[in-house]
C-alpha positions in Angstrom: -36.5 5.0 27.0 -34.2 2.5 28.9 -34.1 0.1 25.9 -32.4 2.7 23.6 -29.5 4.0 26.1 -28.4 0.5 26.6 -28.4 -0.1 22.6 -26.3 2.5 22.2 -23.4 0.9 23.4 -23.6 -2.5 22.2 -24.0 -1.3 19.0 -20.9 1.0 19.1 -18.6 -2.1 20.7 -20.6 -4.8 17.2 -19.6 -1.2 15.0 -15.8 -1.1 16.4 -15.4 -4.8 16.5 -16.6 -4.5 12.6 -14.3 -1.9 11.9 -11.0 -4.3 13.7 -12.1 -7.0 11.7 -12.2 -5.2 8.4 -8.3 -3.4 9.5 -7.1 -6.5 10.5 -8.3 -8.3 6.9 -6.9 -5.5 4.9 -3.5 -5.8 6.9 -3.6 -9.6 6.7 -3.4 -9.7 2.5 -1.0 -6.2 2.5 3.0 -6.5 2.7 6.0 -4.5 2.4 7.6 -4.6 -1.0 11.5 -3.1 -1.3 14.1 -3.3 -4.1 16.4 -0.8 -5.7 15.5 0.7 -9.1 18.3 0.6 -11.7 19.0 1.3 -15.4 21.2 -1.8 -15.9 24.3 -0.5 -14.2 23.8 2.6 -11.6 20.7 3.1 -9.0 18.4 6.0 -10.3 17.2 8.0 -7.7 14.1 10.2 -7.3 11.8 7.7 -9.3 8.0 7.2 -8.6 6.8 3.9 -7.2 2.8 3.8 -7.2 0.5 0.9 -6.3 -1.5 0.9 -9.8 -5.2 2.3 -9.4 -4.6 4.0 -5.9 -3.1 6.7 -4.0 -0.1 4.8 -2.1 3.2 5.8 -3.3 6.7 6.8 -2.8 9.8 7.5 -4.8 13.4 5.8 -4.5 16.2 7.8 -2.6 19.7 8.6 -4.1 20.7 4.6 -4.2 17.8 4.1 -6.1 16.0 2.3 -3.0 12.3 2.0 -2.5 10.0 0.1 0.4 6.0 0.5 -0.3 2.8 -1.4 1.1 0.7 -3.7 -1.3 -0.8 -6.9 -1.9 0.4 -9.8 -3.9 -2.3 -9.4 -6.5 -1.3 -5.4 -7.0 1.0 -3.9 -10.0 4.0 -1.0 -9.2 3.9 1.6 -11.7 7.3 2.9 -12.0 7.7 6.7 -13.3 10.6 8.6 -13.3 11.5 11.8 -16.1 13.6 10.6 -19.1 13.1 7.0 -18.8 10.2 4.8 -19.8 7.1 4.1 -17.5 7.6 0.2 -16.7 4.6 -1.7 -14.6 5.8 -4.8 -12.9 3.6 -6.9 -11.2 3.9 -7.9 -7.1 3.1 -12.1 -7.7 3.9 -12.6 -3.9 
């Protein structure tokens, strides 16, 4: 009966440092993209910025500015009512 109680922890502290490991990957290859979204001449605010194929997004405040977390590899979907839906890919 020993053997087990003392398994207990050592397998919680291999689960947790699993769990680090994996958070610390995923936050290695994320970063912080930012622009401003315009229509050629003025900022348009209140437009949709979402990571392509997940949840993560945000929208752009009145000067049209956006900041949102993804990888180089991901696409931003950009969505706003009575303009086109543009997707641009991240590349770094």
């Amino acid at each position: 009966m020993r053997k087990k109680i003392t398994q207990i922890p050592a397998l919680a502290n291999k689960l947790f440092f699993l769990l680090s490991s994996l958070l610390f990957s995923v936050a290695a290859f994320s970063q912080t993209v930012s622009g401003t979204v315009t229509d050629g001449s003025k900022p348009i605010g209140s437009v949709t910025v979402q990571v392509k194929g997940s949840s993560r997004a945000t929208s752009t405040n009145e000067a049209g500015k956006f900041s949102i977390g993804a990888s180089a590899q991901d696409v931003l979907v950009f969505s706003s009512v009575g303009f086109a839906t543009r997707e641009i890919a991240v590349n770094g």
